[in-house]
DSSP file (Angstrom, degrees, kcal/mol; ACC not computed):
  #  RESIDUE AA STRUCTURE BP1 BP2  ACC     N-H-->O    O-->H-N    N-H-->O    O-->H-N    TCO  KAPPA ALPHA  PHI   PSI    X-CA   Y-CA   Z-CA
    1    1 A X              0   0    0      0, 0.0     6,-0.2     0, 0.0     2,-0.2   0.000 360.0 360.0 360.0 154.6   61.7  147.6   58.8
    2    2 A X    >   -     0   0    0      4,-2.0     3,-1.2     5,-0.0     6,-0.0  -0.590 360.0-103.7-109.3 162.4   58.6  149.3   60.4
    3    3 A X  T 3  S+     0   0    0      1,-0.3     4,-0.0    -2,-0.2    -1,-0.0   0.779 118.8  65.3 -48.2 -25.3   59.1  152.8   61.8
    4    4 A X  T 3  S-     0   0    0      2,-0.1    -1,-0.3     1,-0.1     0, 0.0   0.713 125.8 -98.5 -83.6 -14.3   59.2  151.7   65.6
    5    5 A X  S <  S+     0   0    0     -3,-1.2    -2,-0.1     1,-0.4    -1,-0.1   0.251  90.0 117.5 114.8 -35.5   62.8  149.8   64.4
    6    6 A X  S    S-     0   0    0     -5,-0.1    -4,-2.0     1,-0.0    -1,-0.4  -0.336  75.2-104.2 -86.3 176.8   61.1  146.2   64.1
    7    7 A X        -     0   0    0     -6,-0.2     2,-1.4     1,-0.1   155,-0.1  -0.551  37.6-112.1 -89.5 168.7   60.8  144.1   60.8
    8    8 A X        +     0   0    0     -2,-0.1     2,-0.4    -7,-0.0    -1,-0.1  -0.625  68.4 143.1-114.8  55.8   56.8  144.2   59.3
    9    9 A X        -     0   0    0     -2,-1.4    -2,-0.0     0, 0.0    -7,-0.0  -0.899  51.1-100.7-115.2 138.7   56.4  140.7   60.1
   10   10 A X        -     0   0    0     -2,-0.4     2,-0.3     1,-0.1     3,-0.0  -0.357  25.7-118.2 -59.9 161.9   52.8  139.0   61.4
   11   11 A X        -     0   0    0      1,-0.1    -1,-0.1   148,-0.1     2,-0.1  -0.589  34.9-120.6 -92.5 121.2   52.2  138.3   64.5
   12   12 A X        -     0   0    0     -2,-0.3     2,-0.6     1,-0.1   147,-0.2  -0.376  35.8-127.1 -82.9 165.9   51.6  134.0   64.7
   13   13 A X        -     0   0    0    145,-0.1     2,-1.8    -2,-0.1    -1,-0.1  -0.891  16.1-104.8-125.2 127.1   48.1  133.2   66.1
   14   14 A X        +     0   0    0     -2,-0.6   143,-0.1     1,-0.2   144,-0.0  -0.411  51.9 152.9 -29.0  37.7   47.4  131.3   68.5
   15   15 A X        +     0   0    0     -2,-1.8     2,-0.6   142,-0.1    -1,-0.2   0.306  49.1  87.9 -97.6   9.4   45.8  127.6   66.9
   16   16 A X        +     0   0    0    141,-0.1     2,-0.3   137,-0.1     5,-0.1  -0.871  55.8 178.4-109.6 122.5   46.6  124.9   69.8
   17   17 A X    >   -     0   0    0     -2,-0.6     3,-1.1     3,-0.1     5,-0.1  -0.598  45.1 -88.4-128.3-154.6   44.3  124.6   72.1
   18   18 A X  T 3  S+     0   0    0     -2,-0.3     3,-0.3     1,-0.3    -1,-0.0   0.655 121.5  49.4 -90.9 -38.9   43.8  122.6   75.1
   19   19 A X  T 3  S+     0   0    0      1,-0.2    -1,-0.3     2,-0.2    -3,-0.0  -0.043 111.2  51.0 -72.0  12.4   41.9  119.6   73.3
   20   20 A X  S <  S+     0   0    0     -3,-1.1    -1,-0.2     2,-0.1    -2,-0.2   0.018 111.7  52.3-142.1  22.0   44.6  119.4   70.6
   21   21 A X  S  > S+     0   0    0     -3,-0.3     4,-1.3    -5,-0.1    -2,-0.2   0.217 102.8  48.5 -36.8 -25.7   47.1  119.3   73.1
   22   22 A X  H  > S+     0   0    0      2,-0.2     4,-0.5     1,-0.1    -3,-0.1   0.690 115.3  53.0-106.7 -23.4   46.0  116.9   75.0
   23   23 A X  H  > S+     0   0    0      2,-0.2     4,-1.5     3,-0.1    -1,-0.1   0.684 105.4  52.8 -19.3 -63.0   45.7  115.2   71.7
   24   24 A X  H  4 S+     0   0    0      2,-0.2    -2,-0.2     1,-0.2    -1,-0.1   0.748 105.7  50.6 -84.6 -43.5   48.8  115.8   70.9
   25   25 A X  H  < S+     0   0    0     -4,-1.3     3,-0.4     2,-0.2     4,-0.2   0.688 104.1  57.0 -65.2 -15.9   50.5  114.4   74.0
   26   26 A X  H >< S+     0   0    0     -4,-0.5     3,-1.3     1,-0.3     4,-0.3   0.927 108.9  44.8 -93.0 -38.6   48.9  111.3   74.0
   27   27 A X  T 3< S+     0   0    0     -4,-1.5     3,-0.5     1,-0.2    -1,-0.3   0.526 101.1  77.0 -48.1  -6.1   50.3  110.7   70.3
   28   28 A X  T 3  S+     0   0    0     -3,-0.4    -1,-0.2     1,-0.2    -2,-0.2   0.637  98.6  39.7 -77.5 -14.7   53.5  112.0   72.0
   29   29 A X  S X  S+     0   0    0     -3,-1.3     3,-1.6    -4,-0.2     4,-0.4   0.433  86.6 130.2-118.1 -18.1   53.9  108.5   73.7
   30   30 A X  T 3  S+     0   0    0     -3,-0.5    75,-0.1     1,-0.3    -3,-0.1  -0.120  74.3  15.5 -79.1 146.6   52.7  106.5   70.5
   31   31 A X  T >  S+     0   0    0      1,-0.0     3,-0.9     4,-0.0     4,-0.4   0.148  88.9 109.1  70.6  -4.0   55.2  103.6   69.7
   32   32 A X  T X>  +     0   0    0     -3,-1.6     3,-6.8     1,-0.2     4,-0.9   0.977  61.6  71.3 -52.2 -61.1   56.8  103.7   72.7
   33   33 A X  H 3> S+     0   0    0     -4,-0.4     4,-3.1    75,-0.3    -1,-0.2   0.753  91.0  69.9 -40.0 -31.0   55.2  100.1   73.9
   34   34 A X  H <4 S+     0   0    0     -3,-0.9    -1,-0.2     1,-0.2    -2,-0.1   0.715  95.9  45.6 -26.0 -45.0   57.5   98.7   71.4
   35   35 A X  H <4 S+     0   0    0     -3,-6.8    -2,-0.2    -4,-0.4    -1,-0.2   0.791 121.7  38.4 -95.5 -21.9   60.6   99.3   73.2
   36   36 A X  H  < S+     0   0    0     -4,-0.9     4,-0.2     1,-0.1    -2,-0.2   0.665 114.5  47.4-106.3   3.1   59.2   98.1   76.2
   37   37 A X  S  X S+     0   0    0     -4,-3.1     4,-1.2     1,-0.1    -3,-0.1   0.171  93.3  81.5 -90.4  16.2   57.0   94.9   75.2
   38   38 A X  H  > S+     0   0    0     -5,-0.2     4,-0.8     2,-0.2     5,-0.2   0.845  86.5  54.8 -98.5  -8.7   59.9   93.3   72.8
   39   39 A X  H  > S+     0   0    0      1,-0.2     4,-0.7     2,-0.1    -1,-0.2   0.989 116.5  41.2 -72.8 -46.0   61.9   91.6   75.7
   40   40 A X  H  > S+     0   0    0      2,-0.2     4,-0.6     1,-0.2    -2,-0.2   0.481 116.7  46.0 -46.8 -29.6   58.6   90.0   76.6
   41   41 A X  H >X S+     0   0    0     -4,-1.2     3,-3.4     2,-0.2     4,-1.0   0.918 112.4  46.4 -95.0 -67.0   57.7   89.3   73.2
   42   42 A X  H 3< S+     0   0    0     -4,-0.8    -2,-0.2     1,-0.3    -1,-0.1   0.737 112.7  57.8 -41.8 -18.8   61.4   87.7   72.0
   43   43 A X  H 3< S+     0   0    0     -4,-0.7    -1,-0.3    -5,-0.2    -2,-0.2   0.847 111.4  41.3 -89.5 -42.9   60.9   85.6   75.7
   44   44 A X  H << S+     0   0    0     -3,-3.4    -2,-0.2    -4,-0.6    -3,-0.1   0.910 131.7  20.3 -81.0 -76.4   57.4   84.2   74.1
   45   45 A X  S >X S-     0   0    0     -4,-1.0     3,-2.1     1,-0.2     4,-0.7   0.218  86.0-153.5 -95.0  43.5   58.8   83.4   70.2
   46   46 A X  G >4  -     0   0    0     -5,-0.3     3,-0.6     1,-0.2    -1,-0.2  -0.040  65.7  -5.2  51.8-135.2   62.2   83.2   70.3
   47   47 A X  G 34 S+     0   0    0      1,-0.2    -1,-0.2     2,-0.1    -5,-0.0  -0.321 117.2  80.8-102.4  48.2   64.5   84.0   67.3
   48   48 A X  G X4  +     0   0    0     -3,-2.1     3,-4.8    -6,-0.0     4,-0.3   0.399  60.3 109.5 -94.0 -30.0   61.4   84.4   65.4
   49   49 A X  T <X S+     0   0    0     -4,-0.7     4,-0.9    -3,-0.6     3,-0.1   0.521  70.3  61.1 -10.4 -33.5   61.4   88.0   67.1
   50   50 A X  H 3> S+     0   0    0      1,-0.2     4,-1.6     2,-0.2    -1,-0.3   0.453  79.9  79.1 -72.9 -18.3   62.1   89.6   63.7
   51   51 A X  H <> S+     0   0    0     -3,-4.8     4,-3.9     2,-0.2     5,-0.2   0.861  98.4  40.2 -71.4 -51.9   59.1   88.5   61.9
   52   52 A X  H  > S+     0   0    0     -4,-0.3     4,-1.2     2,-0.2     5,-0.2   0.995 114.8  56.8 -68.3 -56.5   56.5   91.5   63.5
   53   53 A X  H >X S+     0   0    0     -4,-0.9     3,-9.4     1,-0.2     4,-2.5   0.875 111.1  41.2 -33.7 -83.5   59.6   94.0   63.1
   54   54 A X  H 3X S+     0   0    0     -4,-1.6     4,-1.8     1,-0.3    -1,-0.2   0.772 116.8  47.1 -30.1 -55.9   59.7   93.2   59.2
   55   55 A X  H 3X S+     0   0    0     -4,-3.9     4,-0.7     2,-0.2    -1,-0.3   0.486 112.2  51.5 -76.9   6.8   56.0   93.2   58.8
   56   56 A X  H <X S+     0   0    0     -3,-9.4     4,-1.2    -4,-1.2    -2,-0.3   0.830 115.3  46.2 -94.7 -58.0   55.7   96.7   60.9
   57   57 A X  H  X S+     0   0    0     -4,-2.5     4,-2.5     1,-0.3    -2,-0.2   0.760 102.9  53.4 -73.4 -28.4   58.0   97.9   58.8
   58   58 A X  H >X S+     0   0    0     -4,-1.8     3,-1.6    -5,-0.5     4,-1.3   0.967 118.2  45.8 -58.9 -80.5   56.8   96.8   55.4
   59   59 A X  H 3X S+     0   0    0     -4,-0.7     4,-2.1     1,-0.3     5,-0.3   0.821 108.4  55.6 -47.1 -42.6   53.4   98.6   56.7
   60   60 A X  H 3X S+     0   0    0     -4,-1.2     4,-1.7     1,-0.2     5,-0.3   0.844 109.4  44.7 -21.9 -61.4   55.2  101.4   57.8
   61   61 A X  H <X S+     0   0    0     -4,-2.5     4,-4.9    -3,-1.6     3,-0.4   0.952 114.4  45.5 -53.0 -71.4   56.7  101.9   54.4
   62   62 A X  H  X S+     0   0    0     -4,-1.3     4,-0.8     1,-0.3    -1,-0.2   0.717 113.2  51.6 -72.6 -22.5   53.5  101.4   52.5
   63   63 A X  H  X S+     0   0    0     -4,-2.1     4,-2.8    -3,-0.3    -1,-0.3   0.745 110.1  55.5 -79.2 -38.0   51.7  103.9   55.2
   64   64 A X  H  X>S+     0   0    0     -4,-1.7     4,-4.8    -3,-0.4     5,-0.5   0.939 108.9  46.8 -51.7 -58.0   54.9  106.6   54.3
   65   65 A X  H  <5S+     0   0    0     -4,-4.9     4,-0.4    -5,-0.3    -1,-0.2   0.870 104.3  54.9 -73.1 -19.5   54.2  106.5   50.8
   66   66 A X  H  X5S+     0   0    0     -4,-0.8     4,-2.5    -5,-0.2     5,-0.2   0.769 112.8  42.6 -71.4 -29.8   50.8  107.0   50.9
   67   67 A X  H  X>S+     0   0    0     -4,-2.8     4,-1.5     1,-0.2     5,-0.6   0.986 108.4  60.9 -69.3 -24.1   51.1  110.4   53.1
   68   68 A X  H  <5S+     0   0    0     -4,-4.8     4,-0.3    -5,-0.2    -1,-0.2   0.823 115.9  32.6 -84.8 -22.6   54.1  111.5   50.9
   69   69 A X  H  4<S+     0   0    0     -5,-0.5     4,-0.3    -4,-0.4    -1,-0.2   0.899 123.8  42.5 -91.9 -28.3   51.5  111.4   47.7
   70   70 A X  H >X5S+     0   0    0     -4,-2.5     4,-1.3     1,-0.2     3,-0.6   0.682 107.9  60.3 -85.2  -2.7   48.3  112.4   49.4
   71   71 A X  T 3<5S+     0   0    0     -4,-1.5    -1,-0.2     2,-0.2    -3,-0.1   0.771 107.8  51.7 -95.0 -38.5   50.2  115.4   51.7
   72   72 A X  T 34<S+     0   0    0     -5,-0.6    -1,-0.2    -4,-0.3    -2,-0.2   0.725 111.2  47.4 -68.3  -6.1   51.1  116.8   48.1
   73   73 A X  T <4 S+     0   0    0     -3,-0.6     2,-0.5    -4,-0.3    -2,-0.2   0.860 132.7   8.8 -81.2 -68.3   47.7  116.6   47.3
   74   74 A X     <  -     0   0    0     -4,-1.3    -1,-0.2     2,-0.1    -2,-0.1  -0.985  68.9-170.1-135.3 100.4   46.2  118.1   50.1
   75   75 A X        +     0   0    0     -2,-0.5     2,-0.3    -3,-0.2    -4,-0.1  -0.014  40.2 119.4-113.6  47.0   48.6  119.5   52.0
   76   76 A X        -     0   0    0      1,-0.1     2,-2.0     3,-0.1     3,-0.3  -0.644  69.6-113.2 -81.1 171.6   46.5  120.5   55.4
   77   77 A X  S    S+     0   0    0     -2,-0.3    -2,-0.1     1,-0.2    -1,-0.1  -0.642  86.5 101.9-107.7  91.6   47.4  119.1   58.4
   78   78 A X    >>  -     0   0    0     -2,-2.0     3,-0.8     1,-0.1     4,-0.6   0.389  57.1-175.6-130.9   4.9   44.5  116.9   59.2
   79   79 A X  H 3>  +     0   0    0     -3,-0.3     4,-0.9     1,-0.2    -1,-0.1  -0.186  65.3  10.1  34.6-103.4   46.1  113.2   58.2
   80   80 A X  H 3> S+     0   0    0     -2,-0.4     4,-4.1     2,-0.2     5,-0.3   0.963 131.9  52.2 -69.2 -56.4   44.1  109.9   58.2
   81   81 A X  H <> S+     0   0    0     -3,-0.8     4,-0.5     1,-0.2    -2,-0.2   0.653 114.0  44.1 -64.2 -17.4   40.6  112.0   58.8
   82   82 A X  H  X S+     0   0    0     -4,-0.6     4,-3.5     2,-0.1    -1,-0.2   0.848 112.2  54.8 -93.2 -39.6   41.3  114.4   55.8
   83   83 A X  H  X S+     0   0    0     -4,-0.9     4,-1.9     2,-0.2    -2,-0.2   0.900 108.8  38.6   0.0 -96.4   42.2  111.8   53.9
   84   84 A X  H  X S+     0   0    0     -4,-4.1     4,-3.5     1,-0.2     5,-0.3   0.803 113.4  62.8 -61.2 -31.1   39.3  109.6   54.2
   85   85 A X  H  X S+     0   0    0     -4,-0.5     4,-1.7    -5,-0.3    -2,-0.2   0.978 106.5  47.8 -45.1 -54.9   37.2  113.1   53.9
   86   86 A X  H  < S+     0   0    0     -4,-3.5    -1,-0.2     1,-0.3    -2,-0.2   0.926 116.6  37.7 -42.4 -63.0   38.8  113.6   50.3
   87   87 A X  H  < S+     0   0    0     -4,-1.9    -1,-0.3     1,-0.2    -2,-0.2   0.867 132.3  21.1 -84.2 -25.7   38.2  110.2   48.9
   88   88 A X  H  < S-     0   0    0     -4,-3.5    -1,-0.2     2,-0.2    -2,-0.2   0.305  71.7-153.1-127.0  21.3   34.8  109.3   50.3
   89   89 A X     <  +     0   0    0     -4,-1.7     2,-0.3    -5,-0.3    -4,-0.1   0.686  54.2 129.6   5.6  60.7   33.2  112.7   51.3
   90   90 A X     >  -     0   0    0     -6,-0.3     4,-1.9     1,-0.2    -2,-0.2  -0.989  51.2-154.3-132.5 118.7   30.9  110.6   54.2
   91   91 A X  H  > S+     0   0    0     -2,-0.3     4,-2.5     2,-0.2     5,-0.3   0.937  85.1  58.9 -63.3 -60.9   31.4  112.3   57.2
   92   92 A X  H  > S+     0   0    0      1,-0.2     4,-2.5     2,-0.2     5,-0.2   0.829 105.3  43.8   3.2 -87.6   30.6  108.9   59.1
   93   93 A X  H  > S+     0   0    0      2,-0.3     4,-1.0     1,-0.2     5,-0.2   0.849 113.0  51.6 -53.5 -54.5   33.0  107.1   57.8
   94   94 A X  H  X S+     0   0    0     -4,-1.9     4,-0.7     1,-0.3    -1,-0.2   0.707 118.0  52.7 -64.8 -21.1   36.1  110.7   58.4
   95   95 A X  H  X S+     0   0    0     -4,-2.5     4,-1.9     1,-0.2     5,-0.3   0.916 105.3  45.8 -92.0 -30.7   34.5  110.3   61.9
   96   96 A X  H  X S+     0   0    0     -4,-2.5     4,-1.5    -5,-0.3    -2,-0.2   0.785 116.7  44.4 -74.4 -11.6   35.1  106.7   62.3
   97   97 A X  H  X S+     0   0    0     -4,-1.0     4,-1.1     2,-0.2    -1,-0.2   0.862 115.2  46.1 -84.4 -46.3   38.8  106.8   61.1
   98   98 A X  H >X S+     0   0    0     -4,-0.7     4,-2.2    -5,-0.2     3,-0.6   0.958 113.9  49.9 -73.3 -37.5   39.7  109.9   63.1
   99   99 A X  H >X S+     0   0    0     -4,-1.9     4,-3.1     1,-0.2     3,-1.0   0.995 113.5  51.0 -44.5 -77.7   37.7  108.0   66.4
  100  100 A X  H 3X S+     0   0    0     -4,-1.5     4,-1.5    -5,-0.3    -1,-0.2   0.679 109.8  46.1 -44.0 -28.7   40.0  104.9   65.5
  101  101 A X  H <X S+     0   0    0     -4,-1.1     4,-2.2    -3,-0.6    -1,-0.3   0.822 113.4  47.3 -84.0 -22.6   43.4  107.0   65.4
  102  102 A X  H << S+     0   0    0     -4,-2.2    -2,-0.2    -3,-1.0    -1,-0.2   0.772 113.0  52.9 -85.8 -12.1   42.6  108.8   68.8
  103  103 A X  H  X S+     0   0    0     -4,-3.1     4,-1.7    -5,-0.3     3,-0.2   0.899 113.5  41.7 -70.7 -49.3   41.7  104.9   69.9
  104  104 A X  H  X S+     0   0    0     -4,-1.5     4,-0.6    -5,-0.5    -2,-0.2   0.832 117.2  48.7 -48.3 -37.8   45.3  103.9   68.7
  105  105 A X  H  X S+     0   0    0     -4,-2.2     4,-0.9     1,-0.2    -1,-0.2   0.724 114.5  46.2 -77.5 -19.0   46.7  107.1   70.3
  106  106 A X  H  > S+     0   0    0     -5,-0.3     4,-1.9     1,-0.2    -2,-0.2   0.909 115.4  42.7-104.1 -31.9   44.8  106.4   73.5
  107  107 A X  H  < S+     0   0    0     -4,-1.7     4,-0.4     2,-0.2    -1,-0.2   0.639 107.7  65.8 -89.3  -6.2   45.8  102.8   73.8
  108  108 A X  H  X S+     0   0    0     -4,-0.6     4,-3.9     2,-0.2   -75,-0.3   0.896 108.6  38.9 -57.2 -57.2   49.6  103.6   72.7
  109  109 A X  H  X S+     0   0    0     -4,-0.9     4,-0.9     2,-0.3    -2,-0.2   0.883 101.5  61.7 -73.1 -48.4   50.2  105.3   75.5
  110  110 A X  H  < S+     0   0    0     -4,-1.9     4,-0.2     2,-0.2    -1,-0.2   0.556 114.3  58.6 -62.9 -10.5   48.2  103.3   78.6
  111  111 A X  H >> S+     0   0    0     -4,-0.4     3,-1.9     2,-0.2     4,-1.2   0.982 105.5  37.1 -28.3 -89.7   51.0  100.8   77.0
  112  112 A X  H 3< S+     0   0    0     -4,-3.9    -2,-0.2     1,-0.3    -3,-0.2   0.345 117.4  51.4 -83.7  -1.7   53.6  102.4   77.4
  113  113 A X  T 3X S+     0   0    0     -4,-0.9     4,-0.9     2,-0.1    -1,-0.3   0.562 106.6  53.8 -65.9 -13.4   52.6  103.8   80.7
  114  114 A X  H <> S+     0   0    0     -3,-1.9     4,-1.9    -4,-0.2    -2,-0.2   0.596 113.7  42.2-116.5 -36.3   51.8  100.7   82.0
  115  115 A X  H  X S+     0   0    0     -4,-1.2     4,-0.8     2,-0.2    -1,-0.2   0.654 111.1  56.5 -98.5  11.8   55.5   99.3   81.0
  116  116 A X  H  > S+     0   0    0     -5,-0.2     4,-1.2     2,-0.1     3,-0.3   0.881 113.6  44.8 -78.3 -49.5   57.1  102.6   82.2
  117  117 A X  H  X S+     0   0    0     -4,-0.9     4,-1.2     2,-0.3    -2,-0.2   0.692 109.3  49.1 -59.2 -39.6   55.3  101.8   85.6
  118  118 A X  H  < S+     0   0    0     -4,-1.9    -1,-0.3     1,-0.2    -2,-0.1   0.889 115.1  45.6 -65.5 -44.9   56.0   98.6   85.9
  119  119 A X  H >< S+     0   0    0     -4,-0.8     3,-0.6    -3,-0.3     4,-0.4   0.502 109.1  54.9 -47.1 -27.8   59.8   99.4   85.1
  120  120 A X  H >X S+     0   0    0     -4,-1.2     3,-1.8     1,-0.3     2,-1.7   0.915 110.6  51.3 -92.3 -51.9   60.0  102.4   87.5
  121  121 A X  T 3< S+     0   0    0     -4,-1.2    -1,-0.3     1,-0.3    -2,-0.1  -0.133 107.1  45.1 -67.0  47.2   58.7  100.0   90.2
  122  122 A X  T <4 S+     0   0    0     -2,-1.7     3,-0.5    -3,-0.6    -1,-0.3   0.118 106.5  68.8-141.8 -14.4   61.0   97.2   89.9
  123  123 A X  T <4 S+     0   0    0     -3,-1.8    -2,-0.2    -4,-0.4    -3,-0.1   0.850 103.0  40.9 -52.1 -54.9   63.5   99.9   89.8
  124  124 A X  S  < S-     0   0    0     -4,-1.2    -1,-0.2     2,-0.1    -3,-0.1  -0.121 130.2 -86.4-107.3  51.8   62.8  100.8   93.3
  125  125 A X  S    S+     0   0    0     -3,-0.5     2,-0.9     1,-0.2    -3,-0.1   0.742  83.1 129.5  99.0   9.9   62.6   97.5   94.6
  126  126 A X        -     0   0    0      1,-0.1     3,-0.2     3,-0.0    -1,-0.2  -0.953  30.8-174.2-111.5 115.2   58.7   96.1   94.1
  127  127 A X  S    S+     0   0    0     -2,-0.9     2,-0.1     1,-0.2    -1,-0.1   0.310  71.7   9.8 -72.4 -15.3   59.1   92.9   92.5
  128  128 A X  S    S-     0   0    0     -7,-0.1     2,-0.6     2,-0.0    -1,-0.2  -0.680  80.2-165.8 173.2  83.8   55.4   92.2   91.9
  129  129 A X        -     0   0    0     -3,-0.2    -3,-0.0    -2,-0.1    -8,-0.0  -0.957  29.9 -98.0-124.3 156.7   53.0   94.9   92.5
  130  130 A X     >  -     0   0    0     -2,-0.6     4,-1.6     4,-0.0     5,-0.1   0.471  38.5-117.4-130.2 141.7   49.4   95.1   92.8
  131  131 A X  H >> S+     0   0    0      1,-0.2     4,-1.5     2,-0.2     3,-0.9   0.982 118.4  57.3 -69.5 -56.2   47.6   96.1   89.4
  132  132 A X  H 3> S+     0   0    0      1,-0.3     4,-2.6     2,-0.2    -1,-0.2   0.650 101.8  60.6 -44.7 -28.9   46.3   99.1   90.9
  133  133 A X  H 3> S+     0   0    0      2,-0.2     4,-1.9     3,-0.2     5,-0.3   0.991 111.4  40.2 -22.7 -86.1   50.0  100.0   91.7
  134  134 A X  H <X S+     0   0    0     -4,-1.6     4,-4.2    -3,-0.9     5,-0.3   0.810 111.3  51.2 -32.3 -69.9   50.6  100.0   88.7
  135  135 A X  H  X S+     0   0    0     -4,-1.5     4,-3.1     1,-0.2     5,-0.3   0.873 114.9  46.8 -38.9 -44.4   47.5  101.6   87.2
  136  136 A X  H  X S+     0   0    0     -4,-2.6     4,-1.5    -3,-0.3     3,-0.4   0.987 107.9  54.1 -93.1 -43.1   47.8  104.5   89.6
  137  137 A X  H  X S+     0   0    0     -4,-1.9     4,-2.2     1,-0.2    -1,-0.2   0.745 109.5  48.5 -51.2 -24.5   51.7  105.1   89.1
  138  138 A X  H  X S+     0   0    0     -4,-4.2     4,-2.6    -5,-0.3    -1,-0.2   0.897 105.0  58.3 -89.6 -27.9   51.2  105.4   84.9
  139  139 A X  H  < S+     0   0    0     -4,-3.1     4,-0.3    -3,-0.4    -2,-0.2   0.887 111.4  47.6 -60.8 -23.1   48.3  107.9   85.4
  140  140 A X  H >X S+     0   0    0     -4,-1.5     4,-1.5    -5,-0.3     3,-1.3   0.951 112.7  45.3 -72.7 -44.4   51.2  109.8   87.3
  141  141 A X  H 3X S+     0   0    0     -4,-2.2     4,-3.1     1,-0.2    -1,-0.2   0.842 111.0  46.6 -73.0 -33.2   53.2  109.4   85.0
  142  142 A X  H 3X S+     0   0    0     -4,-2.6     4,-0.9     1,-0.3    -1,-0.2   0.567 111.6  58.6 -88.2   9.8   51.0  110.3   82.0
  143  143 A X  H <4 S+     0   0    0     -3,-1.3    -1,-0.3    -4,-0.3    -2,-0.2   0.720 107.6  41.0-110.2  -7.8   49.9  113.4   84.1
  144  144 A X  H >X S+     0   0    0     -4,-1.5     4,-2.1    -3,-0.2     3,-1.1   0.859 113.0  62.7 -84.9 -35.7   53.7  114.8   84.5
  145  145 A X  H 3X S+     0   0    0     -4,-3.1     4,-2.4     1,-0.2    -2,-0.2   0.944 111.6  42.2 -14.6 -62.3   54.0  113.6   80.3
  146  146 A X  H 3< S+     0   0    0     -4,-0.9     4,-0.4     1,-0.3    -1,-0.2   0.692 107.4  54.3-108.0  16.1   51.4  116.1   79.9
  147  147 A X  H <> S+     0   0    0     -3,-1.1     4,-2.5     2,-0.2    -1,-0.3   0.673 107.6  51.7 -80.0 -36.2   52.4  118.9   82.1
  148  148 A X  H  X S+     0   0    0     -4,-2.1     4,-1.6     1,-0.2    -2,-0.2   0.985 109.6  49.1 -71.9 -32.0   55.5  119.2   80.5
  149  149 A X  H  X S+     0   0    0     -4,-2.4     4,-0.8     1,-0.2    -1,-0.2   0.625 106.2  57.3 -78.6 -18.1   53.9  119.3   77.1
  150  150 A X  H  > S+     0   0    0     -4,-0.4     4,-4.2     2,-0.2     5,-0.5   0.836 116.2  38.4 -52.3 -45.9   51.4  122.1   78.2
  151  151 A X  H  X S+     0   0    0     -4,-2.5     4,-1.0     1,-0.2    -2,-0.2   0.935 111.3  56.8 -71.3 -26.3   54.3  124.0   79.0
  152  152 A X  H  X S+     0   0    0     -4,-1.6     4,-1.5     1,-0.3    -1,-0.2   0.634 116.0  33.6 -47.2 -45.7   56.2  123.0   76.4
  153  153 A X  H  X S+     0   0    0     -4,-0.8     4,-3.5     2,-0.2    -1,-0.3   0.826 113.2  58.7 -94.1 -28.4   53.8  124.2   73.7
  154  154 A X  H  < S+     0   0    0     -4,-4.2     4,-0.2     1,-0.2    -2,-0.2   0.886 113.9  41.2 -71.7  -4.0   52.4  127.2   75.7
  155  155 A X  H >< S+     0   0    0     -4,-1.0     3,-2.7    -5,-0.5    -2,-0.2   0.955 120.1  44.9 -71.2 -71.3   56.1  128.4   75.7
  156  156 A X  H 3< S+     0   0    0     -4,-1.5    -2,-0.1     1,-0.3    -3,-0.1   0.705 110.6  53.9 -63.6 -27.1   56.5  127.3   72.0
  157  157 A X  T 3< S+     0   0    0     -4,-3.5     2,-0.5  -143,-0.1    -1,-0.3   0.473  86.9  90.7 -91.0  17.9   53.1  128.8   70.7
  158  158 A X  S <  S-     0   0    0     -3,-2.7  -145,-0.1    -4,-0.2     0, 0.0  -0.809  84.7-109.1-109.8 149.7   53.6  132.4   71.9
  159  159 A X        -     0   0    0     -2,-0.5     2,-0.3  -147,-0.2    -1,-0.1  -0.102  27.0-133.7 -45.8 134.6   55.2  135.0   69.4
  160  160 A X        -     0   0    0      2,-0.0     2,-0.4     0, 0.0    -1,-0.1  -0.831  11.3-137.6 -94.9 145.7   58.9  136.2   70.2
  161  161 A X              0   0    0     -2,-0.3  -155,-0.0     1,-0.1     0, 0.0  -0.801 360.0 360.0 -94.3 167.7   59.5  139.8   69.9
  162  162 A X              0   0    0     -2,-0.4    -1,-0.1  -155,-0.1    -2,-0.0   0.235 360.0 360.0-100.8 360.0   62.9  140.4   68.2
């Protein structure tokens, strides 16, 4: 306890900023397209459906276990990009990996906007709309997605007093 009556604790600092947010929401979205491409997919191969599951998960798995040794190694939180930094110390190369996951992240998400959008409009009643429809209802969408997660984290990153 401090003299003013509070406990002697630091203060957290501030480290999210507006470009690792924005970051961060668009990985908020990532896997989602899963849950809304598999009726489409199971409609194309049948009761084969199971096959892609089994082999995401087998990679899954093998992707788990490599962060669970290397996070114990190097335990910032930088993932794939620190990663590749470690073992091949080629900047190149830690930029082409980290470029490739915010390409994964970027295309995750215009996914799964794209089948939210399609879904919210067949919801009210448009049976076939227009791509642009489309287009311009998942940019809405991914632009209330990332208002709630600006508030979400500027709420979450500011200090509480006790």
């Amino acid at each position: 306890m401090t003299a003013s009556g509070g406990t002697d604790q630091p203060e957290l600092k501030r480290a999210i900023g507006t470009k690792l947010l924005l970051l961060f929401i668009i990985g908020d979205v990532l896997g989602t397209g899963i849950y809304a491409l598999t009726g489409t997919v199971a409609g194309r191969v049948g009761g084969a459906v199971w096959i892609p599951f089994l082999v995401a998960f087998a990679v899954a798995m093998v992707t788990a276990a490599s962060y669970l040794e290397l996070v114990t190694k190097y335990p910032r939180a930088a993932g794939a990009a620190l990663y590749t930094h470690k073992a091949f110390g080629i900047h190149l190369v830690t930029f082409m990996v980290a470029f490739t996951v915010m390409c994964s992240g970027i295309t995750s998400a215009s996914t799964a906007s794209r089948a939210f959008s399609s879904n919210v409009l067949t919801v009210f009643g448009v049976d076939t709309p227009a791509p642009l429809v489309v287009t311009v209802v998942a940019l809405l969408f991914m632009v209330l997605v990332a208002l709630v997660n600006l508030r979400g984290w500027g709420r979450a990153s500011r200090p509480t007093s006790c």
